[in-house]
ZASEFI-414753 format. One line per field, with one value per residue: residue in three letters; x, z, y of N, C-alpha, C in turn. Coordinates in nm, 2 decimals. Layout:
! residues N
residuo <- ala;... .
n.xx <- X;... .
n.zz <- Z;... .
n.yy <- Y;... .
ca.xx <- X;... .
ca.zz <- Z;... .
ca.yy <- Y;... .
c.xx <- X;... .
c.zz <- Z;... .
c.yy <- Y;... .
//
This chain:
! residues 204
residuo <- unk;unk;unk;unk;unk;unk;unk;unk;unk;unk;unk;unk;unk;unk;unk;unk;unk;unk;unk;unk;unk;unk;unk;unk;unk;unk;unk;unk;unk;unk;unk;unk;unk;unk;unk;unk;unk;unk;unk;unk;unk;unk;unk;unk;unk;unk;unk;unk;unk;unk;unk;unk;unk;unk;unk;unk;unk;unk;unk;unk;unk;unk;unk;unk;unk;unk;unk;unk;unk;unk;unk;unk;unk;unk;unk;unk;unk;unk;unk;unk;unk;unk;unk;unk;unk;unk;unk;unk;unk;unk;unk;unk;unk;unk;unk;unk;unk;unk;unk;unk;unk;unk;unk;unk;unk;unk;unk;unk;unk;unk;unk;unk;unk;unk;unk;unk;unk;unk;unk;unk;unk;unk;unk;unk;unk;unk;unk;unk;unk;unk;unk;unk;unk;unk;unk;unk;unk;unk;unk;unk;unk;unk;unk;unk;unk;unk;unk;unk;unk;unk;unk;unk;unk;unk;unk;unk;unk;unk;unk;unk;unk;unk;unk;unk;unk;unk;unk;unk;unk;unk;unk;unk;unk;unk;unk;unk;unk;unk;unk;unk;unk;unk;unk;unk;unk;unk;unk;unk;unk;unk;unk;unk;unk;unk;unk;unk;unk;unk;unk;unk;unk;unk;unk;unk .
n.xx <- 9.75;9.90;10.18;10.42;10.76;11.00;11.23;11.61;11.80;11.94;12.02;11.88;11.59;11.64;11.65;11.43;11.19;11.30;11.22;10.92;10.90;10.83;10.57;10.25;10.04;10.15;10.21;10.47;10.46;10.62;10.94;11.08;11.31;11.31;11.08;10.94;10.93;10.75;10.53;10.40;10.41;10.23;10.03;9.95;9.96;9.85;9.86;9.82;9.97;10.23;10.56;10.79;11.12;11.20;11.44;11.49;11.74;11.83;11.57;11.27;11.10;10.84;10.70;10.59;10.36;10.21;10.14;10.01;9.74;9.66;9.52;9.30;9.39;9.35;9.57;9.74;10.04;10.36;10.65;10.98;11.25;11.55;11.59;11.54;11.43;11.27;11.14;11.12;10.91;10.73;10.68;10.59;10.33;10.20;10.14;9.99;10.05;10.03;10.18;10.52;10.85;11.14;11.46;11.66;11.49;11.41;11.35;11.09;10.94;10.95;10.76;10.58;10.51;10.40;10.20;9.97;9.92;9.82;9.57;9.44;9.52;9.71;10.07;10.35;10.67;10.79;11.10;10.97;10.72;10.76;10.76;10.53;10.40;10.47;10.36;10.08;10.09;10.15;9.95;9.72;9.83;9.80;9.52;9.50;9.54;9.78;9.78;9.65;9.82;10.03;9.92;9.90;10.13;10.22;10.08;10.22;10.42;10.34;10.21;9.96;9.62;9.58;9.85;9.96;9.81;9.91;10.19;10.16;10.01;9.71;9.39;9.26;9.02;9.02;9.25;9.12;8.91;9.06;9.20;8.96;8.96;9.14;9.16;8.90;8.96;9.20;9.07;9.09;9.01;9.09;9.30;9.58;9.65;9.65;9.86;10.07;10.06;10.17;10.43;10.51;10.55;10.72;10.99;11.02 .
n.zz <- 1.27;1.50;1.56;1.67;1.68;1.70;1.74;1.83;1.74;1.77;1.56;1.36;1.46;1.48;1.22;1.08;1.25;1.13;0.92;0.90;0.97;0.84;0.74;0.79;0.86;1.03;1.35;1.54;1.82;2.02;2.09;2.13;2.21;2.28;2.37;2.61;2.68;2.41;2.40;2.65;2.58;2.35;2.50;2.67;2.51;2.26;1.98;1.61;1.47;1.44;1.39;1.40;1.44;1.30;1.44;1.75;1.95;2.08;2.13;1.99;1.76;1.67;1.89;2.01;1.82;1.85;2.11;2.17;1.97;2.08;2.33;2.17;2.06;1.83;1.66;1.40;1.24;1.15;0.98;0.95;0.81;0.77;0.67;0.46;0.41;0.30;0.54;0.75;0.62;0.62;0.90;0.99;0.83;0.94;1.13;1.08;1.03;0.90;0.69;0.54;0.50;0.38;0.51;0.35;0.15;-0.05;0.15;0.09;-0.07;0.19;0.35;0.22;0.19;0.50;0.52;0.32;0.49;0.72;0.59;0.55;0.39;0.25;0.25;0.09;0.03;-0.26;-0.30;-0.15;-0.24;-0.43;-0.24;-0.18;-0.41;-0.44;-0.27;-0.32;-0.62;-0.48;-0.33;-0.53;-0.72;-0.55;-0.54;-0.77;-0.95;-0.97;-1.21;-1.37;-1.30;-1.46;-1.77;-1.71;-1.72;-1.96;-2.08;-2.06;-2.21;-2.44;-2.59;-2.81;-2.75;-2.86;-2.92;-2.64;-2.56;-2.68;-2.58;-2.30;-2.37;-2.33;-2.41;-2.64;-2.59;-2.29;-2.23;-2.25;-2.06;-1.85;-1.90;-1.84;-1.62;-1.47;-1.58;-1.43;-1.16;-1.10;-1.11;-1.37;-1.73;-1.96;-2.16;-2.22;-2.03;-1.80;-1.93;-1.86;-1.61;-1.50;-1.61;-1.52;-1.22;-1.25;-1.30;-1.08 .
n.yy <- 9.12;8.90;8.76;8.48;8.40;8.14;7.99;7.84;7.97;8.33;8.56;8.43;8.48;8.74;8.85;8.72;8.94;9.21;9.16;9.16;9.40;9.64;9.52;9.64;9.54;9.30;9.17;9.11;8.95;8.85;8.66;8.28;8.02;7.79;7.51;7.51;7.76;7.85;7.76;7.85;8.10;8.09;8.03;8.22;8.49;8.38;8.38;8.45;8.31;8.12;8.07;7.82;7.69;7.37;7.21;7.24;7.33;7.06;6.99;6.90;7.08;7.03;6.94;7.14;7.20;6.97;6.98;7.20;7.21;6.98;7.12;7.21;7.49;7.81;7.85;7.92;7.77;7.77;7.65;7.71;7.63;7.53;7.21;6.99;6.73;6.47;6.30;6.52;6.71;6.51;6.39;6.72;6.74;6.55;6.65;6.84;7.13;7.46;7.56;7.52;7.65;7.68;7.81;7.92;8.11;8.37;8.69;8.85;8.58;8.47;8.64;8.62;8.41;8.38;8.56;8.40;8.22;8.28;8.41;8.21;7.99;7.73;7.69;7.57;7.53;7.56;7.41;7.17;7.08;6.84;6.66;6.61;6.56;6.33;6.19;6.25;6.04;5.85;5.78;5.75;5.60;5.38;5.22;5.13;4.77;4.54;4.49;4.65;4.88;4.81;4.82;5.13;5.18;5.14;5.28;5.50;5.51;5.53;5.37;5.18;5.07;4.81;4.77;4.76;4.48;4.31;4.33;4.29;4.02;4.03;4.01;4.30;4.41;4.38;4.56;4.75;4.78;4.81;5.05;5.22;5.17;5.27;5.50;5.60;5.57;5.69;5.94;6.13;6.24;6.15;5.92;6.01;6.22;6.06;5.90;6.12;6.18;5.94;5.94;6.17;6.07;5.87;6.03;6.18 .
ca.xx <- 9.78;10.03;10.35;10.50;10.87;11.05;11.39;11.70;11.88;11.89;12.05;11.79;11.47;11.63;11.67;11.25;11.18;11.32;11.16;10.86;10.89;10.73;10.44;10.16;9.92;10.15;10.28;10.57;10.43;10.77;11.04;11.10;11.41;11.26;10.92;10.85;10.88;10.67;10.44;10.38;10.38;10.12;9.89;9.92;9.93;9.71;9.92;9.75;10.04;10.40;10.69;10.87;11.18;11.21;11.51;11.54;11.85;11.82;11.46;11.19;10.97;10.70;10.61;10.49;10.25;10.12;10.11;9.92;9.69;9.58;9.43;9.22;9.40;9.34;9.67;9.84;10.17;10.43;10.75;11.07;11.36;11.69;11.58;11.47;11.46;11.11;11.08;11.10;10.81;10.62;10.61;10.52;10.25;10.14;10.07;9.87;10.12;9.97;10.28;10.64;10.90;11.29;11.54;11.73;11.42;11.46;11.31;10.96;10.89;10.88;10.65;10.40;10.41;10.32;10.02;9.90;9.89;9.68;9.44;9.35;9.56;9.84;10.20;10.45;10.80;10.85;11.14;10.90;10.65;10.77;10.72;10.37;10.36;10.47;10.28;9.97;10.07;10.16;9.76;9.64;9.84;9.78;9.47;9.54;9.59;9.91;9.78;9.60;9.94;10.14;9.88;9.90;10.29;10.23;10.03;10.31;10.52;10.25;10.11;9.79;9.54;9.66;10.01;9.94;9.72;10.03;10.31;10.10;9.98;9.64;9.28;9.21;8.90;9.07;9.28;9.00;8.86;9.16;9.22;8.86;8.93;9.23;9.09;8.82;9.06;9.28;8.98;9.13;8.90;9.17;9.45;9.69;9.63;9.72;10.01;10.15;10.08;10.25;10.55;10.58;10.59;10.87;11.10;11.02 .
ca.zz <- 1.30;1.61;1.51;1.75;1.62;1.78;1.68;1.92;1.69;1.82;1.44;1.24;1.51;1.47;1.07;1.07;1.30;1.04;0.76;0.89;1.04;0.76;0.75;0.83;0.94;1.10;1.49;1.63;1.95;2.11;2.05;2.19;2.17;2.28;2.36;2.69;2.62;2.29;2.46;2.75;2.48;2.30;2.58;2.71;2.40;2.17;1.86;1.48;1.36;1.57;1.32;1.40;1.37;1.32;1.54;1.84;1.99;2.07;2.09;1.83;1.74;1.60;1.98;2.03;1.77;1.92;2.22;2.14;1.91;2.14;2.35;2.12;2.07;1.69;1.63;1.31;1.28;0.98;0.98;0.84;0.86;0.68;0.66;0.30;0.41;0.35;0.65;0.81;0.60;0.63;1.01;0.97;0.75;1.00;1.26;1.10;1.01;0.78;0.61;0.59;0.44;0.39;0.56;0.24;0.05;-0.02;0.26;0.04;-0.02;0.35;0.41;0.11;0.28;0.59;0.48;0.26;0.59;0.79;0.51;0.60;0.29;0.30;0.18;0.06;-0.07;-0.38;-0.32;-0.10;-0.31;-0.49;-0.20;-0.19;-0.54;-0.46;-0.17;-0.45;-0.68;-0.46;-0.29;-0.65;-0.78;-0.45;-0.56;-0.87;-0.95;-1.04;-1.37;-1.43;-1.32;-1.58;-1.82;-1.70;-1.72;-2.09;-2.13;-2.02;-2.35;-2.55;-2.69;-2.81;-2.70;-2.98;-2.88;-2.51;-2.55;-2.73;-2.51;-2.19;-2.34;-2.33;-2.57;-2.67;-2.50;-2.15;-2.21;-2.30;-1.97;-1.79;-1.92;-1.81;-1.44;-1.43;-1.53;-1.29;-1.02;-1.10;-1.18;-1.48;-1.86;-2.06;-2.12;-2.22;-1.86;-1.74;-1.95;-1.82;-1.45;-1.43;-1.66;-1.41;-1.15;-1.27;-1.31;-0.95 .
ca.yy <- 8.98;8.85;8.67;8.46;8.35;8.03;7.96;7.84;8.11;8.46;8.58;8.43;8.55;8.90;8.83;8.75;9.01;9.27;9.12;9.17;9.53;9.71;9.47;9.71;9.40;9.18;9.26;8.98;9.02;8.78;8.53;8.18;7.96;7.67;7.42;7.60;7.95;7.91;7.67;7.95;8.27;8.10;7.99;8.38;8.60;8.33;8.46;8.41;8.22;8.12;8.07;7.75;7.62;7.24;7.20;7.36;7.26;6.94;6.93;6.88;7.20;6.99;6.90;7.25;7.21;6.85;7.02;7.33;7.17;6.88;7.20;7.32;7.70;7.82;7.93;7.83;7.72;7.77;7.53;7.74;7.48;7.42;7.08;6.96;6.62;6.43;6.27;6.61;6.70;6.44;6.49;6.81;6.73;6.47;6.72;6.92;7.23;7.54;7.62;7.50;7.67;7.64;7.93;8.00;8.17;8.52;8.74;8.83;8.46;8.43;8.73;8.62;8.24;8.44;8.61;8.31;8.13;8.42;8.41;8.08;7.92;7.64;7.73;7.50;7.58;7.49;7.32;7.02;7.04;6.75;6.52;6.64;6.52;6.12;6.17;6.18;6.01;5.71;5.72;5.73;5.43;5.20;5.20;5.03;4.67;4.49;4.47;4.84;4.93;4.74;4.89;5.26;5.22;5.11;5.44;5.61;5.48;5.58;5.30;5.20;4.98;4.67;4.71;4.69;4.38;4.24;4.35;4.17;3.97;4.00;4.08;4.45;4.47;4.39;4.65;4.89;4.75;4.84;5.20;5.27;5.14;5.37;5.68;5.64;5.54;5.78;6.03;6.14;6.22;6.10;5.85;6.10;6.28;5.92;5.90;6.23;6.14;5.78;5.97;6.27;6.01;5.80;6.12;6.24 .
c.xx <- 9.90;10.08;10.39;10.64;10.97;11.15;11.50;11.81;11.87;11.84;11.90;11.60;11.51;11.59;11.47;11.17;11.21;11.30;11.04;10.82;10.84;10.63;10.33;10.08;9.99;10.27;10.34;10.56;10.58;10.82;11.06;11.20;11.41;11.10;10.85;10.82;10.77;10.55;10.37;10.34;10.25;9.99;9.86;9.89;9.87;9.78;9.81;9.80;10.21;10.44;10.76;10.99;11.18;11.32;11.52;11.66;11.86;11.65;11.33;11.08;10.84;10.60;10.54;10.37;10.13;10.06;9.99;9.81;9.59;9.53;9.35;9.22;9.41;9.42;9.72;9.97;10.26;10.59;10.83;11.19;11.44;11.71;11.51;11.50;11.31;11.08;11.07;10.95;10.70;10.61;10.56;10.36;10.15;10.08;10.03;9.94;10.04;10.08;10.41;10.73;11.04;11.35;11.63;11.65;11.48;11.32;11.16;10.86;10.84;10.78;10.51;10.35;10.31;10.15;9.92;9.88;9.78;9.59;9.40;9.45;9.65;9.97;10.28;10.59;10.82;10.92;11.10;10.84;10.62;10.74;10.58;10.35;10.38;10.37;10.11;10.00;10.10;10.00;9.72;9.65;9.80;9.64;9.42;9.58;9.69;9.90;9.72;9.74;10.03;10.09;9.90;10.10;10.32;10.20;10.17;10.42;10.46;10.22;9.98;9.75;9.61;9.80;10.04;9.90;9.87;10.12;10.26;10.00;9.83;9.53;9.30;9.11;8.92;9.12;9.21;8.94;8.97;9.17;9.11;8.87;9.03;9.21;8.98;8.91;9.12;9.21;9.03;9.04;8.96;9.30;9.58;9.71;9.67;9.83;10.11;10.19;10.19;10.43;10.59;10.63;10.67;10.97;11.12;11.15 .
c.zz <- 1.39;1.56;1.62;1.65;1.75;1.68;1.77;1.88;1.66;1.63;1.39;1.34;1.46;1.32;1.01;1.10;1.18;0.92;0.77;0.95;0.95;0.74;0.85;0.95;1.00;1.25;1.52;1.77;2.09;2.01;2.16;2.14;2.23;2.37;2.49;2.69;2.55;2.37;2.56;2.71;2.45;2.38;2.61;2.62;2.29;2.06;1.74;1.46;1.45;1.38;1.36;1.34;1.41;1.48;1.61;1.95;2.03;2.08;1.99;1.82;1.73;1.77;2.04;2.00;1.81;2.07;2.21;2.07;2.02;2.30;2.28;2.10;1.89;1.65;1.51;1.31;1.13;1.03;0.88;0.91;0.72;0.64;0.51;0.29;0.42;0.40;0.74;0.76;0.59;0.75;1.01;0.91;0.89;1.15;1.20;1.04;0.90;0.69;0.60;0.42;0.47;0.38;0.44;0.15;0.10;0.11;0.22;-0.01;0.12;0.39;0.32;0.16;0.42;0.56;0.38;0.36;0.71;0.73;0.52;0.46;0.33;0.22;0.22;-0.03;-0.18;-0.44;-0.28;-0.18;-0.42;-0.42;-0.15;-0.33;-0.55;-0.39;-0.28;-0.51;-0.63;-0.35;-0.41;-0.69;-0.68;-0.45;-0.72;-0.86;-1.01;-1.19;-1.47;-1.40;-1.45;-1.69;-1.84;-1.77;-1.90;-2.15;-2.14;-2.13;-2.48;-2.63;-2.68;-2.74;-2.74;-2.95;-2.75;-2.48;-2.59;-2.64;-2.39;-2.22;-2.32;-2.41;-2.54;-2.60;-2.34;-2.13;-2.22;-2.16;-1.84;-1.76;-1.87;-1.65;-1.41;-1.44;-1.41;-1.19;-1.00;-1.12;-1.25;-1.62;-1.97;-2.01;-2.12;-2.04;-1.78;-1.78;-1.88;-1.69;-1.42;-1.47;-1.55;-1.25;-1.12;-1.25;-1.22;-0.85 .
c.yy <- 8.96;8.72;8.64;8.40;8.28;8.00;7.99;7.96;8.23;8.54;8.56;8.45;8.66;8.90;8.84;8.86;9.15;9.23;9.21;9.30;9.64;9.66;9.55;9.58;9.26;9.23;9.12;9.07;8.95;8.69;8.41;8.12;7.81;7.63;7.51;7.70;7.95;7.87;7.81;8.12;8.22;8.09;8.13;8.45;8.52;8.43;8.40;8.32;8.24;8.01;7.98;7.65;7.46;7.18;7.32;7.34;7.16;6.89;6.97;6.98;7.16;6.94;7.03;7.28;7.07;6.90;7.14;7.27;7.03;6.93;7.24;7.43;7.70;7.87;7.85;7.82;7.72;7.74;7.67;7.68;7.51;7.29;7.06;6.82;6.56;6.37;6.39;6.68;6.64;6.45;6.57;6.80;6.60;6.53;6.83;7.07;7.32;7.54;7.57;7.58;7.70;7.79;8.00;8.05;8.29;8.55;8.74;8.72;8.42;8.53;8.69;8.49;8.30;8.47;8.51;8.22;8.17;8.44;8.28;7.93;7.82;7.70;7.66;7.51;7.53;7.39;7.15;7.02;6.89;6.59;6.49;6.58;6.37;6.13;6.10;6.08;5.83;5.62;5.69;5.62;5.31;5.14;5.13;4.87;4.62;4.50;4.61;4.89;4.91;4.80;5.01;5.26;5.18;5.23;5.52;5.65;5.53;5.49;5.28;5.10;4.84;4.67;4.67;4.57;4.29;4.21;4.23;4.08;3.89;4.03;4.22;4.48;4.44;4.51;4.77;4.88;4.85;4.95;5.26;5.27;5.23;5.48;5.71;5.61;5.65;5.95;6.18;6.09;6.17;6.02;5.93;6.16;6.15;5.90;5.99;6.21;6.04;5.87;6.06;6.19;5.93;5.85;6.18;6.21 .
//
């Protein structure tokens, strides 16, 4: 598999470059330090997978992948950035990126995201992962109503049905009504599994 690697910093190209120099199955066929170089590697050597960094000195890596992509070349693309900021990954995410992952993992983290991204997989650092998780959980709820919401968020306290109806207010068999439209919304087989979602989404 051909590795291209893009990054305005020599240091951390050489640093990848020796990671992945025992890798039997993966050849870094060059380096780029910014949008036209990479842009110009990839169209020539058509790599598997180019390695970019977010910033590239003053300009924005992610336009390599708008650019390459709105050719039609089947190269994948893996985001490793210092950035742990989620509007940086939500860009990324908005163009399409196989992989992104943050420059302070150890070395074999980055070689296993590698190859989970050459196998056709997605890989996301751990530490974003979490804004992949509002990301969910805030399509899931906008599909709720003010009042299934107010419900679910009752679940979340653990009460019952009869104490909900109380609390807002309303009969027991509304609320029975309610909890039914949120599991299917949320398609979710239990309230508990509803309680746990809305709670892990509060503490996010």
């Amino acid at each position: 598999m051909n590795v291209l690697i893009v990054d305005d910093h020599p240091l951390v190209r050489k640093g990848i470059l020796s990671a992945l120099s025992c890798e039997e199955d993966i050849n870094v066929i060059s380096e780029a330090s910014n949008i036209e170089e990479a842009i110009t590697l990839i169209n020539s050597k058509k790599p598997n997978l180019v390695i970019v960094d977010l910033y590239l000195g003053k300009e924005d890596g992610l336009e390599i992948i708008r650019k390459v992509k709105s050719n039609n070349i089947s190269t994948k693309f893996m985001i490793l950035t210092s950035s742990i900021k989620k509007e940086d990954y939500i860009r990324s995410e908005e163009v399409g990126v196989d992989g992104y992952i943050l420059k302070d993992a150890f070395a074999e983290d980055i070689i296993y995201a590698i190859h989970i991204v050459l196998r056709g997989r997605k890989f996301i650092d751990p530490e974003i992962t979490k804004y992949q998780m509002e990301s969910t959980y805030y399509n899931s709820f906008a599909d709720l109503t003010s009042r299934e919401y107010d419900v679910l968020i009752e679940l979340g306290k653990g009460l019952s049905n009869c104490e909900i109806a109380k609390k807002l207010f309303i009969s027991e068999h509304t609320v029975k009504k309610h909890v039914s439209s949120i599991l299917l919304k949320l398609q979710l087989n239990h309230r508990t599994q509803a309680a746990l979602l809305v709670n892990q989404a509060v503490n996010l």
